[in-house]
Residue, then its C-alpha position, 0 to 999 in steps of 0.5 A: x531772458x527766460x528762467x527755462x532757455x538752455x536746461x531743464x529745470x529741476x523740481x523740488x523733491x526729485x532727484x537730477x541726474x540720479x544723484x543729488x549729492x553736491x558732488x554730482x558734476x550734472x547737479x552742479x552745471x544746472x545749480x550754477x545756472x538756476x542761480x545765475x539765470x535767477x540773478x540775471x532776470x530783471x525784476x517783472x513785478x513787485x516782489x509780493x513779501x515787500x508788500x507784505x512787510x510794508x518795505x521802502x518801495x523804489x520810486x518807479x514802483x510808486x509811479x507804476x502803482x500811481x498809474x495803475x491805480x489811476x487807469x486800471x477800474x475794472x479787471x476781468x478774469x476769463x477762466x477757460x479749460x485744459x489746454x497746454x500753451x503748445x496744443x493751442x499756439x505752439x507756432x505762434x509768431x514771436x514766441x522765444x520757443x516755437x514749436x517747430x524749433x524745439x529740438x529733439x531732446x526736449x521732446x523724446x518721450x521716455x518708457x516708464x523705466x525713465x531711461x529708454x526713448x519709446x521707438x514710437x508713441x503709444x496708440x490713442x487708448x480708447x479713441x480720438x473721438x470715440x463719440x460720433x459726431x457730425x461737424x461741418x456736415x462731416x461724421x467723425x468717429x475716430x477709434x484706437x485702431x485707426x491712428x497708429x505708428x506715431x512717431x515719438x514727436x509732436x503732432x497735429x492732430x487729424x481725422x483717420x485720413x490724416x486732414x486736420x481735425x476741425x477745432x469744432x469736433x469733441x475729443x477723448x479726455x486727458x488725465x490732469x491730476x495732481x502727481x501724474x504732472x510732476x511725473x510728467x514733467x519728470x523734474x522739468x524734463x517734460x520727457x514722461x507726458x505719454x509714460x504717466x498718461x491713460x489716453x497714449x500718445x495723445x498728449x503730444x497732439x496739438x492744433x495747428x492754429x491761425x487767425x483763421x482757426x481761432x478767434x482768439x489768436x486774432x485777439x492775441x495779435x492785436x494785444x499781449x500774449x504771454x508765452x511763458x505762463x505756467x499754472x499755479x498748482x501741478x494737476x487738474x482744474x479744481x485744486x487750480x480754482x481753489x489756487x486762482x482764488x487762495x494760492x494754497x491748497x486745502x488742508x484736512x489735518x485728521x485725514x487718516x481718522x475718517x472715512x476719507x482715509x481711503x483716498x490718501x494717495x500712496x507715494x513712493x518712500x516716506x517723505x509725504x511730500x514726495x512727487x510720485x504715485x507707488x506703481x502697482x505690481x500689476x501696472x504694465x511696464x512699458x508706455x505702449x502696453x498701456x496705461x500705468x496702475x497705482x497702488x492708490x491714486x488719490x485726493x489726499x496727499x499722506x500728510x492730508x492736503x486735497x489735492x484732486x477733484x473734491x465735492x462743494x460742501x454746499x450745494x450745487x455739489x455732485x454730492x446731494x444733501x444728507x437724506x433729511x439733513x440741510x438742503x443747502x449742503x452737501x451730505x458732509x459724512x460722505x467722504x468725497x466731500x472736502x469740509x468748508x474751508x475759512x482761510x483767505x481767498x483774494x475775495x476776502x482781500x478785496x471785500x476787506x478793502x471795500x472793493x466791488x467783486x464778483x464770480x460769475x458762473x455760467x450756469x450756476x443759478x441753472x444748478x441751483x433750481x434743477x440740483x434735484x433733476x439731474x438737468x443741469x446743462x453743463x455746469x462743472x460743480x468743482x468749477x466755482x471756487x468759492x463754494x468750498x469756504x465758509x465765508x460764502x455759505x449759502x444765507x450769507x450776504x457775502x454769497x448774495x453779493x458776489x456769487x453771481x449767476x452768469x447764465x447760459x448760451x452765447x448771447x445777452x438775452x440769456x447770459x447775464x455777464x454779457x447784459x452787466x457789461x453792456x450796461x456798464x455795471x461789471x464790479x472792479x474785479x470780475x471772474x468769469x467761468x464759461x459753462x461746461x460746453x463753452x469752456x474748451x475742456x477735452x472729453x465734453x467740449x470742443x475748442x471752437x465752441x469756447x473760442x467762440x464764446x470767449x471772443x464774443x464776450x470780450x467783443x461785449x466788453x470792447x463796446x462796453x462803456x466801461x471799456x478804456x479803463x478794463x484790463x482783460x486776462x484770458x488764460x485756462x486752468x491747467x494744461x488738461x494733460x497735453x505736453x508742453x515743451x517749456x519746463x516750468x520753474x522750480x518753484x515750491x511743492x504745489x508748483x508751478x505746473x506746466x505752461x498754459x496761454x494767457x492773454x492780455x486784452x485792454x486798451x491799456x496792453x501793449x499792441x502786437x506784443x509777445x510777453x516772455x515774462x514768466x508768471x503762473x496763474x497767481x501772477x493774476x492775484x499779484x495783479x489784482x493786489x498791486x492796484x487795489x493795494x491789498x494785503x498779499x496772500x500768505x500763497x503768494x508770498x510763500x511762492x516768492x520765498x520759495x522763489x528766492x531759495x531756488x535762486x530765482x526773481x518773482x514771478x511777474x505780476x502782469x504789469x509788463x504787459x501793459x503800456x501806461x501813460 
């Protein structure tokens, strides 16, 4: 049973209905039911607190993590980008909400008032493709005026003409921050995705996809798809990293006396953990006017947590060292750069355990001898997690050990992950980050190219020796902006955020299968401590804590997907 099938989910903070009084007869109906569906839903997953505290565990526990610990030895975590579960597999077979069944509520776009439906979706402000391109043997370049008069529905994406846009061709970027999301989602609703975006009525674009168009959805017929995954913090990719890897996000207690008091963003009434960015008096009032203004959009929350796009304390950082300072670190008085961090991350956990690990980059030894030419071909500074902690501070062993370069291109000669995996030497837990232009991202990569790249690694690891013993997860950072109709699960203040595709590929997932379990980015996490008997992070087992409070089981920790012996 899903936590989302008949009524939006509200989010914590904002009001339902306009009134969140225990009187408000809408309130009640969807309360009951949270309540309700929370109680029904079985159990997916150890309950995270249980591991924390140490309590009894059932036997069918002890038999599954006996199991997990005797067949699951390596885990590799592909980490792709900015793609929704709907832009990608909206119709995919088996889902429990296909696309082209989603009603009509569940998909109306509201004007910024909250309360009118748009008469049609806005124009696709700045173009589709406003690069020229040549794909196939074909030119595209696509401007705001030659797609109009959408209606206010989902639709496949094309060309000027109308035929179906070639996954090889780059778009224009989406927002992705952290409050524009929850104004979107617009308290599980996922009714305001065109009113709070800057790319118009883009964000209901999707790929009509098939075996045929991505390789990838080949590989999720064979294995284990997951439709109802959500991603682990609202907003975009870099607070999405530093949640894959921690589960929480960075906290700078004396924000408002320095100089990054300037990016403290202003939100509507006092409450500092309020949902919704203060609209400028200037900010146009309708959808189709344009895209909305705000009195300040930043990377702080009013109570110091960073929360949007910050700069690596070390170097590579899109911000170089301080002019006579440490080469290996970003300038630190530049207010843009987030100050080293020393609380838990998953790495700690396993490396505390004893247990091999490693991130692989790609492009990341690339930055590192190229920092001071600006030739660096693609590589996302915000993309490696763990060159915002102490812990991983160049000069530290722990950099040299797990910090890995995964070099470039498509093939082993270049790409060092694919050379380890051949050769069988990929630690018990992998992370892999593709380079920029394989990772999928809107606005400087296109789709088939990381389809490509993520089907040709998991190809090296099918051949791998190490093989029968690998559970594979594929799975983006975050929605990158595109609507989704499945409203995330009340969950805590940071999330989750809207829905995005997860794979299961391992010899040891289930075949054919389309898993309805819910789970956000973090369910990884949960994986990864269940079978290496880690100590759970706090994140984690806050979430669950805030799961229990909204009337809701824990999220899955991916072992449904899977079919042990």
């Amino acid at each position: 049973m899903n936590q989302n099938d008949d009524l939006p989910v509200p989010h914590p903070n904002a009001e339902l209905a306009g009134d969140d009084s225990p009187d408000n007869p809408e309130r009640r109906r969807v309360l009951t039911g949270i309540a309700a569906v929370g109680l029904g839903l079985a159990l997916s997953g150890c309950n995270t607190e249980e591991l924390a505290t140490g309590a009894p565990r059932s036997a069918a526990d002890l038999r599954l993590d006996a199991a997990l610990n005797d067949q699951v030895k390596q885990i590799v975590v592909i980490y792709a980008e900015n793609r929704s579960f709907a832009n990608l597999y909206g119709n995919f077979p088996g889902l429990q909400h296909p696309l082209d069944a989603v009603p009509a509520e569940r998909y109306v776009q509201l004007d910024r008032d909250g309360k009118t439906p748009l008469p049609q979706l806005p124009k696709i402000w700045g173009g589709l493709v406003p690069q020229a391109q040549e794909v196939d043997g074909k030119r595209y370049m696509i401007g705001e005026r030659d797609i109009v008069d959408l209606n206010n529905k989902p639709f496949r994406i094309t060309d000027a003409q109308g035929a179906p846009l070639p996954n090889g061709v780059i778009t224009r970027d989406l927002w992705h921050r952290f409050y524009q999301n929850q104004m979107q989602i617009n308290a599980g609703r996922n009714n305001q995705f065109v009113a709070w975006a800057d790319s118009g009525g883009l964000v209901m674009g999707h790929y009509r996809n098939s075996a045929e168009t991505l390789r990838i959805w080949n590989l999720a017929q064979q294995y284990t798809l997951c439709d109802n995954f959500f991603m682990a913090a609202f907003g975009g990719s870099w607070l999405n990293h530093i949640f894959l890897i921690s589960a929480q996000a960075p906290l700078v207690p004396d924000v408002h006396n320095t100089a990054a008091k300037q990016f403290v963003s202003v939100i509507e009434g006092d409450d500092p953990t309020g949902t919704r960015l203060k609209v400028a008096a200037h900010s146009p009032a309708s959808a189709l006017d344009g895209p909305p203004k705000f009195v300040n959009d930043g990377l702080f929350t009013p109570d110091g947590y960073a929360v949007n796009t910050m700069a690596p304390p070390y170097q590579p950082s899109f911000v170089p060292p301080a002019p006579g300072g440490n080469p290996t670190t970003a300038d630190l008085s530049n207010p843009r750069v987030l100050p080293p961090q020393s609380y838990a991350t998953i790495g700690d956990r396993l490396s505390d355990k004893g247990v091999s690990w490693a991130w692989y980059a790609g492009a990341w030894q690339y930055a590192i001898d190229h920092k001071d030419t600006g030739d660096v071909p693609d590589f996302q500074y915000h993309h490696q997690p763990f060159n915002y902690f102490v812990n991983y501070a160049p000069g530290t062993d722990a950099r040299r050990q797990h910090l890995r370069d995964a070099g470039v291109g498509d093939d082993a000669s270049t790409n060092r992950l694919l050379a380890d995996i051949d050769a069988g030497r990929l630690p018990a837990v992998t992370f892999y980050k593709p380079q920029g232009n394989l990772n999928m991202h809107a606005g400087y990569a296109d789709v088939e190219s990381g389809d490509r790249h993520i089907a040709a690694v998991i190809d090296h690891l099918q051949r791998s020796p190490q093989w029968a013993n690998t559970v594979v997860i594929v799975t983006v950072d975050e929605n990158g902006g595109w609507w989704d109709p499945v409203s995330p699960p009340k969950g805590d203040r940071w999330g989750p955020g809207s829905r995005i595709p997860a794979l299961v590929v391992s010899p040891l997932a289930k075949k054919g299968y389309v898993d309805h379990t819910v789970y956000d980015t973090n369910s990884i996490l949960r994986f990864i401590t269940r079978v290496h008997g880690l100590k759970p992070l706090e994140g984690v087992v806050a979430r669950d804590r805030a799961f229990a409070q909204n009337g809701l089981a824990p999220l899955g920790d991916l072992t449904s997907t899977l079919a042990l012996v």
